[in-house]
ROVEX-538148 format. One record per residue (C-alpha): residue number from 1; residue in three letters; chain; x, y, z. Coordinates in Angstrom, 1 decimal. Layout:
BEGIN
+-----+------+------+--------+--------+--------+
! pos ! code ! unit !     xx !     yy !     zz !
+-----+------+------+--------+--------+--------+
! NUM !  ALA !    A !      X !      Y !      Z !
...
+-----+------+------+--------+--------+--------+
***
This chain:
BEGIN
+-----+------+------+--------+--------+--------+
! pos ! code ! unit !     xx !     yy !     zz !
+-----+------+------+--------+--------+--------+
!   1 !  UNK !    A !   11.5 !    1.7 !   16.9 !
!   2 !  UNK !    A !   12.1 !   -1.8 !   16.0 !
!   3 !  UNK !    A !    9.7 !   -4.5 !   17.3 !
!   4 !  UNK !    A !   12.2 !   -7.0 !   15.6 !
!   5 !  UNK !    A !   16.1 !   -7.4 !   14.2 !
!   6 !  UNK !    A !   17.9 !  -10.6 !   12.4 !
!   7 !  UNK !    A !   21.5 !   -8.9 !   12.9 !
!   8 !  UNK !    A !   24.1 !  -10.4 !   11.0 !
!   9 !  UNK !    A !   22.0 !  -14.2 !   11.3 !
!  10 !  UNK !    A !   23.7 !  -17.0 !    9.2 !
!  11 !  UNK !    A !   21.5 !  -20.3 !    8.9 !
!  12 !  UNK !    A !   23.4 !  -23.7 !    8.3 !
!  13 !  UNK !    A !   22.0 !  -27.0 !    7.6 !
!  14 !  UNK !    A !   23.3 !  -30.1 !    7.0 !
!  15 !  UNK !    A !   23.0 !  -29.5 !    3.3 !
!  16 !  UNK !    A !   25.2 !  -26.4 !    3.7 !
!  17 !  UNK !    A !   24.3 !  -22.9 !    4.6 !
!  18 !  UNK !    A !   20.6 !  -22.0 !    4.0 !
!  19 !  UNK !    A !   20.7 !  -17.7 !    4.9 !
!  20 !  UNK !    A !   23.3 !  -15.2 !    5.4 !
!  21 !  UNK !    A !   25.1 !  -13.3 !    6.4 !
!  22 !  UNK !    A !   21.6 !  -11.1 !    6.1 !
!  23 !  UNK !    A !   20.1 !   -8.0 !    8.2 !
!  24 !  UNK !    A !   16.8 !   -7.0 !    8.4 !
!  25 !  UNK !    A !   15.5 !   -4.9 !   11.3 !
!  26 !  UNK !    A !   11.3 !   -4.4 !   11.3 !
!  27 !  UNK !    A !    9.6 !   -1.4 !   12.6 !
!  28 !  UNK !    A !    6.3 !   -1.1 !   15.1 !
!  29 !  UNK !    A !    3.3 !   -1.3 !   12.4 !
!  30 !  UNK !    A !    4.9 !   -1.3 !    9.2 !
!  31 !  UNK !    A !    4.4 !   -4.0 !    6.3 !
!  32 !  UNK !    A !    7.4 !   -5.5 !    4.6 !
!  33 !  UNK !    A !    7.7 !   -8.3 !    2.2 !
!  34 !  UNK !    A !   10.5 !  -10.7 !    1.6 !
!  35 !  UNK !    A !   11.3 !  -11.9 !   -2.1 !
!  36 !  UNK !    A !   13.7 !  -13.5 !   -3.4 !
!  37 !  UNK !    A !   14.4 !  -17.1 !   -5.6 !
!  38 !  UNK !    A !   13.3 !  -20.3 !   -4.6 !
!  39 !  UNK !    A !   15.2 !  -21.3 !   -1.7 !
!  40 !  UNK !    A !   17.2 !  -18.4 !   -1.1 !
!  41 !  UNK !    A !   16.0 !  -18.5 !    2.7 !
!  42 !  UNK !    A !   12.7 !  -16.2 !    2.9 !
!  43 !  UNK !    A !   10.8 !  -18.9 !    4.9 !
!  44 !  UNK !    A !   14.1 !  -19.3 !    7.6 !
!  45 !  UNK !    A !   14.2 !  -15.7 !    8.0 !
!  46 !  UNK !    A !   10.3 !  -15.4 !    8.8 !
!  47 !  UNK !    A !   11.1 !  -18.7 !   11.3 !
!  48 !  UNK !    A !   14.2 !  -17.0 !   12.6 !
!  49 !  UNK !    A !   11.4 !  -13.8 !   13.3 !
!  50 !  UNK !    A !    9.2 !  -16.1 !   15.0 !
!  51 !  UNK !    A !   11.4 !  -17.5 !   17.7 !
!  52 !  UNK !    A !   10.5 !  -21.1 !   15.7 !
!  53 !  UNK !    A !   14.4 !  -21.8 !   15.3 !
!  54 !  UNK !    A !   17.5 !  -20.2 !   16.3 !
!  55 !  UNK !    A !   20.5 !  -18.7 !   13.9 !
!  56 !  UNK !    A !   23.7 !  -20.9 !   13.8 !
!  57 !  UNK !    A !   25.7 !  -17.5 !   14.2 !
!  58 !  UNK !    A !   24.5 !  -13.9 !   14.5 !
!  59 !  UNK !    A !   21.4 !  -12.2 !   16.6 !
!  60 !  UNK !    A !   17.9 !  -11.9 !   16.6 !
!  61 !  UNK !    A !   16.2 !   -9.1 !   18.7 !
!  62 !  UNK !    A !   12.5 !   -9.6 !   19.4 !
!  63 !  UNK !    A !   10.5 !   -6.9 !   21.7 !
!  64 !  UNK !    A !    6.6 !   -8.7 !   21.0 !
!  65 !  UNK !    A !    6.1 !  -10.5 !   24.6 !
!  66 !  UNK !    A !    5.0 !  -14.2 !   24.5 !
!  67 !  UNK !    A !    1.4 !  -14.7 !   22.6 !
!  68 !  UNK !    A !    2.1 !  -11.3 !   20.9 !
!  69 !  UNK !    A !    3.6 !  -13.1 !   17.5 !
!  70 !  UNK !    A !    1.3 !  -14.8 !   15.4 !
!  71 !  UNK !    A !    2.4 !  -17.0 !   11.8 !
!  72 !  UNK !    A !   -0.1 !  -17.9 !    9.2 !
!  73 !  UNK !    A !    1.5 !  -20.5 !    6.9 !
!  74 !  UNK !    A !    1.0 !  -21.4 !    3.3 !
!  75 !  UNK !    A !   -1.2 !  -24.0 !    4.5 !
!  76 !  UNK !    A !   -3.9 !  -23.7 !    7.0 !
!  77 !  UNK !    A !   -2.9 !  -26.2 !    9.3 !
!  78 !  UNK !    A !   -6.3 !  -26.1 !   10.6 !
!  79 !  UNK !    A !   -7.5 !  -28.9 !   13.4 !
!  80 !  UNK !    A !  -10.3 !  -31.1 !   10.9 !
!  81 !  UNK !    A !  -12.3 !  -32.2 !   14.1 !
!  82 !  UNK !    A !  -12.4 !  -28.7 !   15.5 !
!  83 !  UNK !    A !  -15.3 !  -26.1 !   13.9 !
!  84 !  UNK !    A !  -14.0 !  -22.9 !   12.5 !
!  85 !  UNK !    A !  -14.6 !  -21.0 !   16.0 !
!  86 !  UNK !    A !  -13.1 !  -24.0 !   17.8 !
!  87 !  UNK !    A !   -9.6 !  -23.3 !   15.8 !
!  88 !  UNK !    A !  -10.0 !  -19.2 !   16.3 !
!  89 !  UNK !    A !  -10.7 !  -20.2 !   19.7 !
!  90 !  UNK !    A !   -7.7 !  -22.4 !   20.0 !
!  91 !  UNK !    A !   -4.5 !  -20.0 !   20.9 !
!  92 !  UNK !    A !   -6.4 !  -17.9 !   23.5 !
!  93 !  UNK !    A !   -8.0 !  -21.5 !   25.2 !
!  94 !  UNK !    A !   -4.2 !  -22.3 !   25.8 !
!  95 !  UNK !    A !   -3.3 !  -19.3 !   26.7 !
!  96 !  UNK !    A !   -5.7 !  -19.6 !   29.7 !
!  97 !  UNK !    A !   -8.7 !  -17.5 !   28.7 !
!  98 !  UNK !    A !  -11.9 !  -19.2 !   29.6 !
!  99 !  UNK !    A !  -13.4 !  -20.9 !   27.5 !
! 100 !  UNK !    A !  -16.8 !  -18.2 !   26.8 !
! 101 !  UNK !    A !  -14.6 !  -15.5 !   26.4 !
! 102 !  UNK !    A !  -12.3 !  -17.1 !   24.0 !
! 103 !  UNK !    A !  -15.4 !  -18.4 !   21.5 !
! 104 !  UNK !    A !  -16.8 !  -14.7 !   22.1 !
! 105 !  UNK !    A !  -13.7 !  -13.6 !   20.8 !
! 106 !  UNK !    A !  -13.2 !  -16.0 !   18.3 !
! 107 !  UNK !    A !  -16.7 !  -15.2 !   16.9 !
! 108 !  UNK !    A !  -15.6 !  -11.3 !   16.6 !
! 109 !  UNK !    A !  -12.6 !  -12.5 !   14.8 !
! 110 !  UNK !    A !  -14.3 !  -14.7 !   12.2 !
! 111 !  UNK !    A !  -16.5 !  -12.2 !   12.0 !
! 112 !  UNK !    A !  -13.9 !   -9.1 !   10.9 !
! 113 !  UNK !    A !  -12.5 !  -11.6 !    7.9 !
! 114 !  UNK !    A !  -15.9 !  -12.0 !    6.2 !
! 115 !  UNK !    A !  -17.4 !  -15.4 !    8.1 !
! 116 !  UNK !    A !  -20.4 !  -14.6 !   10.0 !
! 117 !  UNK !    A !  -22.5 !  -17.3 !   10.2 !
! 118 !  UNK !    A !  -19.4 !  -19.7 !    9.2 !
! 119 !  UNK !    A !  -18.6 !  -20.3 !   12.9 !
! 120 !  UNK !    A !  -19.7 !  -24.0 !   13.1 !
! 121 !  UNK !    A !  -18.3 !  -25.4 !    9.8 !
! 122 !  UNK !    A !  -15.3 !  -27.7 !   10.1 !
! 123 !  UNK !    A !  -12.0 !  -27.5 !    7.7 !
! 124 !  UNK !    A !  -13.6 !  -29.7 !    5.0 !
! 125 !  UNK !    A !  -16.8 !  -27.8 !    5.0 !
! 126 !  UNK !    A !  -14.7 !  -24.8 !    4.1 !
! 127 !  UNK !    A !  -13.2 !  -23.9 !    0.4 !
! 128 !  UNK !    A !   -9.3 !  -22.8 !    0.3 !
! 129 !  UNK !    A !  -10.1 !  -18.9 !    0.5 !
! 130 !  UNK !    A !  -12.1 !  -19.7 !    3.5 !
! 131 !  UNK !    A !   -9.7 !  -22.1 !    5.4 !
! 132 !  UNK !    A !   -7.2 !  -19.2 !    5.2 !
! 133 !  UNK !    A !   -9.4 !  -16.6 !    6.3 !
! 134 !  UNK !    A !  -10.0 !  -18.5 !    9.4 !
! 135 !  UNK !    A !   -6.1 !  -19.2 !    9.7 !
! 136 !  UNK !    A !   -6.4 !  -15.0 !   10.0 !
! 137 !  UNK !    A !   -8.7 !  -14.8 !   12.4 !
! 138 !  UNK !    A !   -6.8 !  -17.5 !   14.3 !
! 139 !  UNK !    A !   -3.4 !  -15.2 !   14.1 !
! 140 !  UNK !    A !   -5.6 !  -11.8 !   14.8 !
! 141 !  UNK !    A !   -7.2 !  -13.5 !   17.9 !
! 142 !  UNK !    A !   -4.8 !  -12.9 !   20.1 !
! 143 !  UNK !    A !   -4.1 !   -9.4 !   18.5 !
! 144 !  UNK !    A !   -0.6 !   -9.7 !   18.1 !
! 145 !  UNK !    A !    2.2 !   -7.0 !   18.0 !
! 146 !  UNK !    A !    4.1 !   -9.1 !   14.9 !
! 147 !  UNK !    A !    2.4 !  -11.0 !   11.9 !
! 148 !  UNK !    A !    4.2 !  -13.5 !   10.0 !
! 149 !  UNK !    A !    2.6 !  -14.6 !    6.6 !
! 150 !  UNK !    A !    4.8 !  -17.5 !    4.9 !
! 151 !  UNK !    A !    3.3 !  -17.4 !    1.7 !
! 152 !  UNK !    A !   -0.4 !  -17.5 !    2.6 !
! 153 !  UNK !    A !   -2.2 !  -17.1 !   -0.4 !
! 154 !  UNK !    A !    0.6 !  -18.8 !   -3.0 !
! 155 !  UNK !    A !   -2.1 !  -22.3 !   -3.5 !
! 156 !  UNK !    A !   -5.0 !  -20.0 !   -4.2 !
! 157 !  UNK !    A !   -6.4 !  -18.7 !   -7.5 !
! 158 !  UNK !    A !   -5.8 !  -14.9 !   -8.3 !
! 159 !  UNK !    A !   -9.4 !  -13.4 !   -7.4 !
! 160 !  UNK !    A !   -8.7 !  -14.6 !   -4.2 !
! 161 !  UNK !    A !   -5.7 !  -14.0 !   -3.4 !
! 162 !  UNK !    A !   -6.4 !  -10.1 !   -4.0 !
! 163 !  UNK !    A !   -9.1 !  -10.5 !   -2.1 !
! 164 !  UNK !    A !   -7.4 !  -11.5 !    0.6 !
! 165 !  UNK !    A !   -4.8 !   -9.2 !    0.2 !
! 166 !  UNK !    A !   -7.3 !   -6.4 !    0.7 !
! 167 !  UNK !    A !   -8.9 !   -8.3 !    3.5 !
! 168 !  UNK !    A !   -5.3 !   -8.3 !    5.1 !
! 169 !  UNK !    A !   -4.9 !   -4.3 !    4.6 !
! 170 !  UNK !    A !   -8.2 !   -3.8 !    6.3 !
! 171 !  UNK !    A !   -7.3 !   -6.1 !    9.3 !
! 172 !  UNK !    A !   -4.2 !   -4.1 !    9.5 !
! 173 !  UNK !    A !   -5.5 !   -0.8 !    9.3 !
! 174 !  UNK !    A !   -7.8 !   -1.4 !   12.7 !
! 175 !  UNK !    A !   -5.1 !   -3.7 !   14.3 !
! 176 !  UNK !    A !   -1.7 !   -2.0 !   13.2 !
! 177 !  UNK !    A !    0.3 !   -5.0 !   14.3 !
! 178 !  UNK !    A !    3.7 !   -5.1 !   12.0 !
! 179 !  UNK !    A !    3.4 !   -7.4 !    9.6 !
! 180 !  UNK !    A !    6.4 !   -9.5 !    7.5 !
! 181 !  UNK !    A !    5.2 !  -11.7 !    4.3 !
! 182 !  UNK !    A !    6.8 !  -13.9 !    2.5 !
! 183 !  UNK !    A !    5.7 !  -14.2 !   -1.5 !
! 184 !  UNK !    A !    7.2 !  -14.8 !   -4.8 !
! 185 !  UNK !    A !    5.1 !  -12.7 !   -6.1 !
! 186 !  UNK !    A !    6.5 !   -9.5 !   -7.3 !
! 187 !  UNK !    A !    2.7 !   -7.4 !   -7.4 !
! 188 !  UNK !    A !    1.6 !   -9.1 !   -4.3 !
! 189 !  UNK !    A !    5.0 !   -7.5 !   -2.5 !
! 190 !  UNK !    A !    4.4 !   -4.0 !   -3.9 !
! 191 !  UNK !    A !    0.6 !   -4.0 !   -3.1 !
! 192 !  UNK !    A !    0.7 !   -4.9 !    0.1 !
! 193 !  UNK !    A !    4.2 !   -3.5 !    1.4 !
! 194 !  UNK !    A !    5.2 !   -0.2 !    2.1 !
! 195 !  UNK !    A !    8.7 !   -1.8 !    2.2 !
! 196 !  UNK !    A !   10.0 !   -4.8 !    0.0 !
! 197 !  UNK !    A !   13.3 !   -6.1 !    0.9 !
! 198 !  UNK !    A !   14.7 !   -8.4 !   -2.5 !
! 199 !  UNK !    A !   17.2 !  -11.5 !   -1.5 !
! 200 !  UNK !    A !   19.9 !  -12.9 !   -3.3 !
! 201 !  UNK !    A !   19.4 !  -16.3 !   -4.2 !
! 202 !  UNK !    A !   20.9 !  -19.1 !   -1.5 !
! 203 !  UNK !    A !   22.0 !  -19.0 !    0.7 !
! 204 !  UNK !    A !   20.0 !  -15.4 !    0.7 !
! 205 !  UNK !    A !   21.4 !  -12.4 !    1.4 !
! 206 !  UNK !    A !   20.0 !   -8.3 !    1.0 !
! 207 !  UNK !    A !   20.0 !   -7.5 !   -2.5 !
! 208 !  UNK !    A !   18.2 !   -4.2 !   -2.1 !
! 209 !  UNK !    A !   15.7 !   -2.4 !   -0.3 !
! 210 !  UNK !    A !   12.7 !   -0.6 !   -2.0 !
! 211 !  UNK !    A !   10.2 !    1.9 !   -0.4 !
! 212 !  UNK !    A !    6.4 !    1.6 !   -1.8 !
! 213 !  UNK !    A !    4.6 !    4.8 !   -1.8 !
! 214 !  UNK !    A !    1.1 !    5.7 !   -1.5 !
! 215 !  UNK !    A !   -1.9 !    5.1 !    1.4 !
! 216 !  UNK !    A !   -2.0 !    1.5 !    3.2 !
! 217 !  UNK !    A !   -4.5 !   -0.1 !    2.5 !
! 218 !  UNK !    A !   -4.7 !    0.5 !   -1.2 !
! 219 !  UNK !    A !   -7.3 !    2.8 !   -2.9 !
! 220 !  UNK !    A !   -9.1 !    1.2 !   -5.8 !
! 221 !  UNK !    A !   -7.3 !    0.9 !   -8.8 !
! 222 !  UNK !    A !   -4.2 !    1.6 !   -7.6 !
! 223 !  UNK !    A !   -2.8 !   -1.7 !   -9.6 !
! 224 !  UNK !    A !   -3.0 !    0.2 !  -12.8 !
! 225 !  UNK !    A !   -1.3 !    3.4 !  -11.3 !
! 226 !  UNK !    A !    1.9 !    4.4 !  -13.1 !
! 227 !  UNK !    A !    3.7 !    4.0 !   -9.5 !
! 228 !  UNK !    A !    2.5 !    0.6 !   -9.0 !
! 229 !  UNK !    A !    3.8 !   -0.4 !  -12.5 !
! 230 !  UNK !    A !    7.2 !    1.6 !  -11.9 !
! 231 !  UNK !    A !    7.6 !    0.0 !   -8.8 !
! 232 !  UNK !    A !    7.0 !   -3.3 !   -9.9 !
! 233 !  UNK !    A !    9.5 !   -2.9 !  -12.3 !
! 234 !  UNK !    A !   11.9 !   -1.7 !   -9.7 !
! 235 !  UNK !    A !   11.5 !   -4.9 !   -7.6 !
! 236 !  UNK !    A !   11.9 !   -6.9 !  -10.3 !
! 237 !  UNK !    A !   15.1 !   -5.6 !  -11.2 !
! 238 !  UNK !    A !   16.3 !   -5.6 !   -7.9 !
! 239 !  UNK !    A !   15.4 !   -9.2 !   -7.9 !
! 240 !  UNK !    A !   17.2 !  -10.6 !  -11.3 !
! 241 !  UNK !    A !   20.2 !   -8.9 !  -10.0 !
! 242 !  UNK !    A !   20.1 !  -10.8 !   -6.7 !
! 243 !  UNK !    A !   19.3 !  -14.0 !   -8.8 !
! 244 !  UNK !    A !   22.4 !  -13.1 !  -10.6 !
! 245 !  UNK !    A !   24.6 !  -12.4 !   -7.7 !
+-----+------+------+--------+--------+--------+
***
């Protein structure tokens, strides 16, 4: 069942067209990345996803309910004069959940990504790795039925971006919401997809489709497997053909 569709979606800008014609229908708990070439239209596609904007021709089809779609962007986009369990708190406060229930929550929910005891800290307090973690917890909160990740990890260094990769497929594994990720980079998509769907470059359209094998999340050393490697190399394929197209 799909929790989500862009069906035929074309995006045009004053610059000219920025996506499409382009399909892409997710499934209820399943992982998919987007790559493609620098500004073949990954990041419109994720906002098309998100309600955020709205296709100049074409359909999208959403099933998640309002407050059951959460986006985590490249940046953290956290509030400075609000702690860390202040910003967790932040969605479900909004939402209408009173206030001791939603730092209860937010507390559990710092907690699952790896900051117990980090609750009172504010943004600047808090290294990159950290501000995104919270950025997580502030997406999981609400426990949503679709996750959109925009590049989350793309201004962090490389132990921490598998880190959090890890951290992701853990959340994921207690949570199951679906989740859709944007990266450029080709290992990051096959490790944490069981799906990667390759774009042309601009305006982006499919290129191809490739299926990721083996148990979500990832066993230890499963980076040096020979699937891993073969599937790498498939993606990457896949995508110098759609830069080519």
């Amino acid at each position: 069942m799909s929790i989500a569709a862009l069906e035929d979606v074309e995006v045009d800008y004053a610059r000219g067209r920025a996506l499409g014609p382009f399909d892409l229908a997710i499934r209820e708990s399943e992982i998919v990345a987007l790559v493609g070439p620098s500004g073949c239209g990954k990041s419109t596609a994720l906002r098309l996803l998100a309600g955020l904007e709205a296709p100049s021709r074409g359909q999208v089809r959403r099933t998640p309910e309002r407050g059951e779609t959460a986006v985590v962007f490249q940046a953290p986009t956290l509030a400075p004069w609000l702690s860390a369990r202040a910003n967790v708190a932040l969605p479900l406060e909004l939402a209408g959940t009173a206030s001791d229930e939603a730092r209860r929550r937010a507390t559990e929910a710092l907690a699952r990504v790896g900051l117990a005891g980090a609750e009172a800290a504010r943004p600047a307090q808090l290294s990159g790795g950290m501000a995104m973690r919270v950025s997580l917890a502030r997406a999981l909160v609400t426990e949503p039925r679709l996750l959109l990740l925009d590049e989350p990890f793309a201004a962090l260094d490389e132990i921490t971006r598998r880190a959090l990769a890890d951290d992701v497929l853990k959340l994921w594994q207690g949570l199951q919401p679906a989740i859709v990720f944007v990266t450029h980079n080709v290992e990051e998509a096959v490790y944490m997809a069981s799906r990667v769907v390759v774009m042309t470059a601009g305006p982006g359209r499919l290129a191809g489709e490739v299926a990721v094998e083996g148990p979500l999340p990832r066993p230890a050393g499963f980076r040096t497997t020979t699937l891993f490697r073969k599937t790498v190399e498939t993606v990457s394929g896949r995508l110098a053909q759609g830069m080519a197209a």
